[in-house]
C-alpha positions as CSV (number, residue, x, y, z in Angstrom):
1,X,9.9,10.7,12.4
2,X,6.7,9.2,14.5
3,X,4.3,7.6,12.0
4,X,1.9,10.1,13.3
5,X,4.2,13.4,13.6
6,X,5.2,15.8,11.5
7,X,8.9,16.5,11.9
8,X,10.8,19.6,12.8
9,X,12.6,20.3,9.8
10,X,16.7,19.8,9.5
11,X,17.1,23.7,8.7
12,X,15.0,24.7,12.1
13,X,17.4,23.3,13.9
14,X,20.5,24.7,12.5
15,X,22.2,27.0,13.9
16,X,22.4,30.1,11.4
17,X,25.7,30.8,9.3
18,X,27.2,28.7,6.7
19,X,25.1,26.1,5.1
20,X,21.8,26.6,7.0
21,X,19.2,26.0,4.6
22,X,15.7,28.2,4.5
23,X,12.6,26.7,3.4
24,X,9.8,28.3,4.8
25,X,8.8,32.0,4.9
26,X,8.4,31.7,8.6
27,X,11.9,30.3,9.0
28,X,13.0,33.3,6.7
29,X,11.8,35.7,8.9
30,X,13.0,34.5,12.2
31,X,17.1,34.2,10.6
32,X,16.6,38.0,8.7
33,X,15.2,39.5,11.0
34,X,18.3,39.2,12.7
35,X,20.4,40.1,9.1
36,X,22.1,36.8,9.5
37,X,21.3,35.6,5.9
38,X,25.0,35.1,5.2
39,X,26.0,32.2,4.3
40,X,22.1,30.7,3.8
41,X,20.7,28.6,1.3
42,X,17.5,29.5,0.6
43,X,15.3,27.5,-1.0
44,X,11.8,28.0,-2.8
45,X,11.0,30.5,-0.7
46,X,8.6,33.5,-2.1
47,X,10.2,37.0,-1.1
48,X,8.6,39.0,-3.5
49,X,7.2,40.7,-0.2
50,X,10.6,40.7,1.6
51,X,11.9,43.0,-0.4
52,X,13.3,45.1,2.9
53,X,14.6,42.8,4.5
54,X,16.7,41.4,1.6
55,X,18.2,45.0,1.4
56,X,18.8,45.4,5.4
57,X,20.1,41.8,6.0
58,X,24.0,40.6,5.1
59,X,23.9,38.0,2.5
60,X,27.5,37.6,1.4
61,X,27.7,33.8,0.3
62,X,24.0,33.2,0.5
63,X,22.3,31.4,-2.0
64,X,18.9,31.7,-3.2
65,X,17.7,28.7,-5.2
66,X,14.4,29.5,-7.1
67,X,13.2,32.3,-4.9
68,X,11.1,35.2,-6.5
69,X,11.8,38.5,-5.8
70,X,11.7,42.1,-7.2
71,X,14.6,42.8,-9.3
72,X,15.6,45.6,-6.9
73,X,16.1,42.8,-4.4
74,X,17.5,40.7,-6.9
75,X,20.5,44.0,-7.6
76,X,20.8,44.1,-4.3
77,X,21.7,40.6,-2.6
78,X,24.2,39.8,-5.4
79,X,26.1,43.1,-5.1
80,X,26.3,42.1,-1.5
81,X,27.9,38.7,-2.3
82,X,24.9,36.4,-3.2
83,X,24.2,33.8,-5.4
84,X,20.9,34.2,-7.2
85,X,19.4,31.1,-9.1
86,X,16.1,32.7,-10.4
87,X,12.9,30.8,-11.0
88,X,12.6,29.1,-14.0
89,X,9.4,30.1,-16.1
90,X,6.7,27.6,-17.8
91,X,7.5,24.7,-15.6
92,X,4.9,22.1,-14.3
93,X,7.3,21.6,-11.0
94,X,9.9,23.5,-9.2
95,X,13.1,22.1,-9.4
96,X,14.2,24.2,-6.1
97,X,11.7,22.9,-4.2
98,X,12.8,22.3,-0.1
99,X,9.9,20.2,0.9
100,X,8.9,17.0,-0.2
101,X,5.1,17.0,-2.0
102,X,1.5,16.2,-0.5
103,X,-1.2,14.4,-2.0
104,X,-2.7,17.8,-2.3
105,X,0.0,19.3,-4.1
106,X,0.1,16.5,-6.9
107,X,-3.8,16.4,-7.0
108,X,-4.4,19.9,-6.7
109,X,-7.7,20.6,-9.3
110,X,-8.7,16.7,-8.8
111,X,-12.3,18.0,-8.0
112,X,-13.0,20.2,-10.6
113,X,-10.9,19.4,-13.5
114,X,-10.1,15.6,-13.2
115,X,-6.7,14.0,-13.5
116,X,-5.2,15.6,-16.0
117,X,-5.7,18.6,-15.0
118,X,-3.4,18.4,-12.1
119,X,0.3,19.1,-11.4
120,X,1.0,15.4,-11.5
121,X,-0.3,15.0,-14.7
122,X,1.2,18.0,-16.4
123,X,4.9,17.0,-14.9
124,X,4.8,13.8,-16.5
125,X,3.8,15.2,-20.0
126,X,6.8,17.9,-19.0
127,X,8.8,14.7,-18.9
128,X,7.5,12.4,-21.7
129,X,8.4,15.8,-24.2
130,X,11.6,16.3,-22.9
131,X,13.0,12.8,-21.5
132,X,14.3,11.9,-25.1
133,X,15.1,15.4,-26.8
134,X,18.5,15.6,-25.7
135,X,18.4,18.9,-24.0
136,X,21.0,19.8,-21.4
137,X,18.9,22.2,-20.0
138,X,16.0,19.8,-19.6
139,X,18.4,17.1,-17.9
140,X,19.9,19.2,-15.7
141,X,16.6,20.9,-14.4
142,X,15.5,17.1,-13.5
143,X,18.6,16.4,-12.1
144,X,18.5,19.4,-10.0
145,X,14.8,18.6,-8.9
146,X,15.3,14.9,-7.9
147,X,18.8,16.1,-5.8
148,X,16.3,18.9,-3.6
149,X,13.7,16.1,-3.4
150,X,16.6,13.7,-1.9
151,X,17.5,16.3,0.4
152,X,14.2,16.9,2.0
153,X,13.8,13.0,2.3
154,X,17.0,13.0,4.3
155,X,16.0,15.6,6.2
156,X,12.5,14.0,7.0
157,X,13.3,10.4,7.8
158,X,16.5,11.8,10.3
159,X,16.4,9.8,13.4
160,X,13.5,7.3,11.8
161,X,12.9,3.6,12.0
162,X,11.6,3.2,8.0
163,X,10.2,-0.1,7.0
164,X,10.2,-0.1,3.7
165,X,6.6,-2.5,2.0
166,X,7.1,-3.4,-1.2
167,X,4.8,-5.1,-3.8
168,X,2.9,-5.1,-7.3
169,X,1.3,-2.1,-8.5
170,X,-2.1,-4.3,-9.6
171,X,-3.3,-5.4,-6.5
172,X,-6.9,-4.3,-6.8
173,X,-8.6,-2.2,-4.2
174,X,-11.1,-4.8,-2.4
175,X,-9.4,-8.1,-2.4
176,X,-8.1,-9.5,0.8
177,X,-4.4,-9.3,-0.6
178,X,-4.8,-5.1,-0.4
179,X,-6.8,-5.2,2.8
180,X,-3.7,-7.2,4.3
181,X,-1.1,-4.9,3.0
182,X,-3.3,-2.3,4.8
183,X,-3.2,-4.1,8.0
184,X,0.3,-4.8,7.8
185,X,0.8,-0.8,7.1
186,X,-1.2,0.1,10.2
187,X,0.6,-2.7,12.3
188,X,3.8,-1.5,11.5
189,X,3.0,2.1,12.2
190,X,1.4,1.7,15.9
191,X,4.3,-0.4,16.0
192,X,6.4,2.8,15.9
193,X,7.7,2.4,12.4
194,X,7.6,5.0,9.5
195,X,6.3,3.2,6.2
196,X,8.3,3.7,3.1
197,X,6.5,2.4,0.0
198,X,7.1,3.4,-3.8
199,X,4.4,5.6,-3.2
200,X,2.1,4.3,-6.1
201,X,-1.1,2.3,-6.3
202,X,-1.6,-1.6,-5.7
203,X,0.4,-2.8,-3.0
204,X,1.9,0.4,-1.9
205,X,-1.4,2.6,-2.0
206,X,-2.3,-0.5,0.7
207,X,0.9,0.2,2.6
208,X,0.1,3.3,3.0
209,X,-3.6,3.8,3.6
210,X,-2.8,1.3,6.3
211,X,-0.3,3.6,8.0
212,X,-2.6,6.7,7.4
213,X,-5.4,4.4,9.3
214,X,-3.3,3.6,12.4
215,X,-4.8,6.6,14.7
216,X,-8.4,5.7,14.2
217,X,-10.1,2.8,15.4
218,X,-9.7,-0.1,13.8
219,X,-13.1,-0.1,12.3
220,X,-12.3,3.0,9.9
221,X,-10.1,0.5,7.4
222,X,-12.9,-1.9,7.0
223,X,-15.1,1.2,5.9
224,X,-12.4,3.2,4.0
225,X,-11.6,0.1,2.2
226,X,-15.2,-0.8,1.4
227,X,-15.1,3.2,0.3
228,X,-12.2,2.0,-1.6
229,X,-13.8,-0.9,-3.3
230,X,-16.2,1.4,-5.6
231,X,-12.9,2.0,-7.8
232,X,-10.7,-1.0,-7.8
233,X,-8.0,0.2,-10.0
234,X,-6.6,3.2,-11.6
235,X,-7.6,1.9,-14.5
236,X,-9.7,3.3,-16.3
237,X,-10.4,6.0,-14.9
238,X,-6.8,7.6,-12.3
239,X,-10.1,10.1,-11.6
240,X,-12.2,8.3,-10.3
241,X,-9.6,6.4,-8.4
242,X,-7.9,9.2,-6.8
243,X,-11.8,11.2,-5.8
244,X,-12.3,7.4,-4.2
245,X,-9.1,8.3,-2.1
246,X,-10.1,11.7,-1.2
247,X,-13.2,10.5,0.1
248,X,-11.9,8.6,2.7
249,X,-9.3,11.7,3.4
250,X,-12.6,14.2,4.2
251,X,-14.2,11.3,5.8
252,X,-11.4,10.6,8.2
253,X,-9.3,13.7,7.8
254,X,-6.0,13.7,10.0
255,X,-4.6,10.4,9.8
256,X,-1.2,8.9,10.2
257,X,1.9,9.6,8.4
258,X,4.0,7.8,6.1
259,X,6.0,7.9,3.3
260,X,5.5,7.5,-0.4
261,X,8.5,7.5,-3.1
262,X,7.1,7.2,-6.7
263,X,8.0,8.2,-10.3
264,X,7.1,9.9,-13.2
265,X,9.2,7.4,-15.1
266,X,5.9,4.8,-14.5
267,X,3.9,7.4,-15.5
268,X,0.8,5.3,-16.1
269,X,0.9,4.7,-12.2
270,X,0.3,7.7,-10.1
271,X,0.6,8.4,-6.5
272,X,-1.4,7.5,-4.0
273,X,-3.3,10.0,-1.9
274,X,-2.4,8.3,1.7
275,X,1.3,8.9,1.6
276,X,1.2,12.4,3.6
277,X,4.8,12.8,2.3
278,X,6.0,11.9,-1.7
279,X,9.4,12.2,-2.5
280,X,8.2,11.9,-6.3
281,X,11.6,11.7,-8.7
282,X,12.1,11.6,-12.5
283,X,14.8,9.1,-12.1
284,X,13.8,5.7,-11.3
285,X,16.9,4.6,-10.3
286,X,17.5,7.0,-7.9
287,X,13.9,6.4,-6.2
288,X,14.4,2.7,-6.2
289,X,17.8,2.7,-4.8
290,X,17.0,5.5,-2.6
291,X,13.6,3.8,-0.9
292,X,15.9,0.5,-0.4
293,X,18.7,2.6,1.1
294,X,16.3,4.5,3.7
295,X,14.3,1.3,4.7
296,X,17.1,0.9,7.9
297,X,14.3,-1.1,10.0
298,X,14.0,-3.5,7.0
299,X,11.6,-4.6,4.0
300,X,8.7,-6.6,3.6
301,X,8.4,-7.8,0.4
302,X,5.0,-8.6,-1.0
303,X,3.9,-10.9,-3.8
304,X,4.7,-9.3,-7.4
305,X,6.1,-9.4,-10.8
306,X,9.7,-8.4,-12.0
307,X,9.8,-4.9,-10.6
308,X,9.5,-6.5,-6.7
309,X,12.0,-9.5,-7.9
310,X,14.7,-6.1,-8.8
311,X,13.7,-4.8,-5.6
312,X,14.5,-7.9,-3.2
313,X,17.8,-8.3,-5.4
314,X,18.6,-4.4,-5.0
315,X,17.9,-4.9,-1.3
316,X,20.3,-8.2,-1.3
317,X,23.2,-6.6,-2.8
318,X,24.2,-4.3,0.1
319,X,23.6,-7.0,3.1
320,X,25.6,-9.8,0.6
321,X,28.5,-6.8,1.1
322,X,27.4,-4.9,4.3
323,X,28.1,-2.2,1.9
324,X,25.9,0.1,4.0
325,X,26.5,-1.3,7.4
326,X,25.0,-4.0,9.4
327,X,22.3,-6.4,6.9
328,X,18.8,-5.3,7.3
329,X,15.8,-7.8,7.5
330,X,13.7,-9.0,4.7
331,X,10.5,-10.7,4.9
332,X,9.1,-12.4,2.3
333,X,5.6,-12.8,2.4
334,X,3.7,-15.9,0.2
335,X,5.6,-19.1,0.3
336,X,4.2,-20.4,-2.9
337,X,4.6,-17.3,-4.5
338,X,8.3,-16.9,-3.5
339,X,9.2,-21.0,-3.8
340,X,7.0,-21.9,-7.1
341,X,5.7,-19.4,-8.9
342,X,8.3,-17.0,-8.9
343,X,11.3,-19.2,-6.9
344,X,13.4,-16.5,-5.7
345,X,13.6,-17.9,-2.1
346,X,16.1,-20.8,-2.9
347,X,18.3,-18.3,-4.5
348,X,17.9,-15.7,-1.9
349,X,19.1,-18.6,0.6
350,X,21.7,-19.4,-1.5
351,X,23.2,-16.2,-1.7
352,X,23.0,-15.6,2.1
353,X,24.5,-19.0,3.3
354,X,27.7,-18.6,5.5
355,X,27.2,-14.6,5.8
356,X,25.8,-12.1,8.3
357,X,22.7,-11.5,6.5
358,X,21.6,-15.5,6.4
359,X,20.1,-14.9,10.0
360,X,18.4,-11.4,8.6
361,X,16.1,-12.9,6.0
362,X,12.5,-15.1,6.3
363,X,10.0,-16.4,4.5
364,X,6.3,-16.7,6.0
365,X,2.9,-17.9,4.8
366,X,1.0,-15.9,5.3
367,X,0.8,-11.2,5.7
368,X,-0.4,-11.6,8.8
369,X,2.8,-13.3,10.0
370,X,5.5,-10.5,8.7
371,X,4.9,-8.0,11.6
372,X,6.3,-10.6,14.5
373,X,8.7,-11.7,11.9
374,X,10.3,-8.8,11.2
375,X,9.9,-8.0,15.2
376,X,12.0,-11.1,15.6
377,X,14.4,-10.5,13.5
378,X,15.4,-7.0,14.3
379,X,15.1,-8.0,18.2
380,X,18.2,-10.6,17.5
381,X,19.7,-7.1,15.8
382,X,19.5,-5.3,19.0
383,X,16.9,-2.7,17.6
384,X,13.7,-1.6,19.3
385,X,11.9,0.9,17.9
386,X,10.2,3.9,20.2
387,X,6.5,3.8,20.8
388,X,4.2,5.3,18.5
389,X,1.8,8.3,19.6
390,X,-1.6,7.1,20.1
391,X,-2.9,10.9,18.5
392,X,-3.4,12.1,15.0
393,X,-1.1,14.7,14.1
394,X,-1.7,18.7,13.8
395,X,-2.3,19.1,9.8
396,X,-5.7,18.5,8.2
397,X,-5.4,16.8,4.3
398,X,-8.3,18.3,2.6
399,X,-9.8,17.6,-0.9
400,X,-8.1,18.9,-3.6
């Protein structure tokens, strides 16, 4: 994945027959209309108008994961050898869902209802009522959500060179420390890179608006962050914070892609509205292990508190062991941040001496520094990274 294209999914790809998944109703129609459902999984798609084509097509060992249909279709496709999970009713999200989500899906009804009137909102006071009841049925619905969003992250980042940025969720909205996370973001992306962030405010809302800037001129992120600036934090007001996002979206509609992976575990920090794709979990560990084990082109690790000092460990672990392969870089930005005020530096040395990943970490002084660092570091590695398009891609974000 380009920073600034949207991929061809996995399942277009496939060839039909066993284990070709369906996501789209356009996709649908192009493998029924040649009755060549067997052996499918299909996934979220609405057929409630397909009901034809679910009777003419062979479906023996299909499986239709959260796909509505008439009950007639329904009859049908398992009599001819089908598995049919239905929908299930009064949910916030869909836990069969093949796609990952948009900022307009999470903020759908910003404009006219606020916050919590969205699907974001209502998921997480799904999972605040449920997390701690003890209800199989509850666990297993989030399980089953967070494995369909994992698939569709794997099937979006194929073939990608992800950087992941990580850093603290309360860097404000006009300070120079989130206007040089958005010009690292941007760098990276007309670099070629896709950025990965955790898909939340601060540090990672910087990240991203930075990569969603990188096919304009390089004067629309010193307005959009003086836009920006009029709502510094999600607090009080995730409203007014997120309508300051979409204002820059309609201003500057079409801009470059990235990725965001966030949580309703931290529920009091909701996504950010530049990350064109959010892989948004109920499981935190999943999402932080998972945005680690994706970042293949390396991370850049920002100045923050304890949930940044997990992630650089987290990150460590696997290059101490080359448990997933060669080490990955990581660049730690803010010497005094890293060597006094939070000294994880000396230990991160430490732990590297004598092993392959000691020539795949630094430390520099200052943001600005990280892109040519990381450059450096993954040049010694062999890795170059294809050119990034120069134009915005086809879709058009609008305002919720």
């Amino acid at each position: 994945m380009h920073p600034t294209d949207e991929p061809e999914p996995v399942s277009a790809r496939q060839s039909t027959g066993e284990g070709r998944e369906i996501e789209t109703l356009a996709e649908f129609d192009e493998v029924s209309g040649r009755g060549a459902l067997a052996g499918c999984r299909v996934q979220a798609v609405d057929l409630t108008e397909r009901t034809a084509a679910l009777k003419a097509a062979h479906v023996a060992g299909a499986v239709f994961l959260g796909c509505p249909m008439s009950e007639d279709a329904a009859a049908r496709v398992r009599a001819g050898g089908a598995l049919v999970f239905p929908p299930v009713p009064g949910l916030p999200f869909n836990p069969y869902r093949g796609l990952l989500y948009t900022p307009d899906d999470l903020f759908s009804g910003l404009a006219g209802g606020g916050y919590d009137a969205t699907p974001d909102a209502h998921a997480y006071d799904w999972f605040q009522r449920t997390k701690a009841d003890g209800d199989v049925f509850s666990s297993m619905l989030r399980a089953i959500h967070d494995d369909s969003i994992s698939d569709a992250l794997d099937e979006l980042l194929a073939g990608a060179g992800v950087v992941g940025v990580m850093g603290g969720h309360a860097m404000a909205r006009g300070t120079e420390a989130y206007a040089g996370a958005a010009r690292l973001g941007r760098a990276l992306a007309r670099a070629g890179f896709t950025v990965a962030t955790g898909g939340g405010p601060g540090a990672m809302e910087a990240a991203n608006l930075g990569a969603y800037a990188a096919v304009f001129a390089d004067g629309m992120l010193d307005e959009a962050l003086d836009i920006l600036a009029k709502a510094p934090s999600f607090t009080p007001s995730v409203t007014e914070w997120a309508r300051a996002a979409f204002a820059v979206r309609e201003r500057w509609p079409s801009g470059g892609a990235s990725v965001g992976i966030p949580t309703w575990f931290y529920g009091h920090e909701p996504p950010n509205a530049f990350a064109s794709h959010l892989a948004k979990y109920f499981a935190n560990a999943t999402r932080e292990d998972g945005l680690l084990a994706r970042s293949n082109a390396g991370v850049v690790f920002l100045p923050g508190a304890a949930g940044t000092v997990q992630e650089v460990f987290d990150n460590a672990t696997p290059n101490y062991y080359e448990s997933r392969g060669e080490p990955t870089p990581m660049v730690l930005v803010d010497r005094a941040h890293w060597t006094e005020h939070l000294p994880v530096w000396p230990l991160l040395q430490s732990l590297a001496r004598d092993r392959s990943m000691e020539s795949r970490i630094a430390l520099v002084d200052r943001i600005e520094d990280a892109p040519a660092k990381l450059d450096s570091l993954l040049t010694a590695r062999g890795y170059a990274p294809e050119p990034a398009p120069t134009h915005a891609p086809g879709h058009t974000p609008g305002h919720p």
